[in-house]
LUMDONU-858025 format. One record per residue (C-alpha): residue in three letters; x, y, z. Coordinates in steps of 0.001 Angstrom, whole numbers, plus 524288, in hexadecimal, padded with zeros to 5 digits. Example, Ala and Ser with C-alpha at 12.3 -4.5 7.8 and 13.67 -1.06 7.14 Angstrom:
<atoms>
ALA8300C7EE6C81E78;SER835667FBDC81BE4;
</atoms>
This chain:
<atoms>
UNK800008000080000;UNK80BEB808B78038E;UNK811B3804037F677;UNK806AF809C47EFA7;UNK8059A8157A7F5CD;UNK8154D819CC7F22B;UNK8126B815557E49F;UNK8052681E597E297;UNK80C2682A5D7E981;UNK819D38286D7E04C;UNK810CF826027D4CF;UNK807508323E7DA00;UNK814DE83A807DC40;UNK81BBA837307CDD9;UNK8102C83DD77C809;UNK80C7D8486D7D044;UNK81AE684E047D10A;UNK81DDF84DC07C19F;UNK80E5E852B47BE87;UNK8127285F247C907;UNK81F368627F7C40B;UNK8192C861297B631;UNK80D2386A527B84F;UNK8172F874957C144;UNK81FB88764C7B2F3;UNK81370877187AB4D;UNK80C94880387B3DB;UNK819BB8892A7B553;UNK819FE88A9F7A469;UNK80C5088D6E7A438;UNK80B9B89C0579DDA;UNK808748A6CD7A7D4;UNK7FB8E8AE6B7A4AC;UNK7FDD98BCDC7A02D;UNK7F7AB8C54F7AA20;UNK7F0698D0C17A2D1;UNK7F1958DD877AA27;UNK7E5DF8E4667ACAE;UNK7E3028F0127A69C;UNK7E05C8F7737B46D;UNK7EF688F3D17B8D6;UNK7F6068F7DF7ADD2;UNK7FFCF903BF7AFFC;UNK7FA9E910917B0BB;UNK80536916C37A979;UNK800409127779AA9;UNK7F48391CA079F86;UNK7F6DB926AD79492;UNK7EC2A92F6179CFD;UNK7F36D92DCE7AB37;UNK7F782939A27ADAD;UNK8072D9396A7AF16;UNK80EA093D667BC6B;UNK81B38941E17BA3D;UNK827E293CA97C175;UNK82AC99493D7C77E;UNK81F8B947FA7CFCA;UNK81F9393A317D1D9;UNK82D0B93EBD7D94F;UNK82901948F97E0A4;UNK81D55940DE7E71E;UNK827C59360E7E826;UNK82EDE941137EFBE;UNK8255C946A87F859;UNK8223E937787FCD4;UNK82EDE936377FF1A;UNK8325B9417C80819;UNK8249993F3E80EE0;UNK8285A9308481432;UNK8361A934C0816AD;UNK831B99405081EA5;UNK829F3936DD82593;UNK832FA92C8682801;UNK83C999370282D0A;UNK8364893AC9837DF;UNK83430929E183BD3;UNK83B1D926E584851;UNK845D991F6884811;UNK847A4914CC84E6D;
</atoms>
C-alpha cells in the first residue's frame, strides 16, 4: 500500500513539475497589453489655449517659498 502510494506521488510529481515550469516560460513570453492613456491624463502642455507662465516667475515664487520655510526653520530650537 506504501509502495503505491510513492509510485502515484513520483508519477503525480514528474508531471506537475515539468507542466509548471512549462506554463511559467509560456506565461513570461506572453505579449504585454498596450495601456492606452486616457485622454483626461494626457499632459497639459500640448494645450495650444493654456495660457503660458513664464520662467521668471516660476523663480520668483520658487523664491519667496523658499525664504518663507527658511525663515521659519531659523527661528526652530535647536536641540
Amino acid at each position: 500500500m506504501r509502495n503505491s502510494r510513492r509510485k502515484f506521488m513520483i508519477a503525480l510529481w514528474a508531471l506537475g513539475v515539468p507542466l509548471g515550469i512549462l506554463a511559467g516560460s509560456v506565461a513570461a513570453q506572453a505579449p504585454t497589453p498596450v495601456q492606452k492613456r486616457h485622454p483626461s491624463l494626457t499632459d497639459k502642455d500640448d494645450d495650444p489655449d493654456a495660457p503660458k507662465v513664464g520662467t521668471k516667475t516660476i523663480l520668483e515664487a520658487n523664491q519667496k517659498t523658499s525664504r518663507k520655510v527658511s525663515s521659519a526653520f531659523s527661528n526652530w530650537p535647536a536641540n
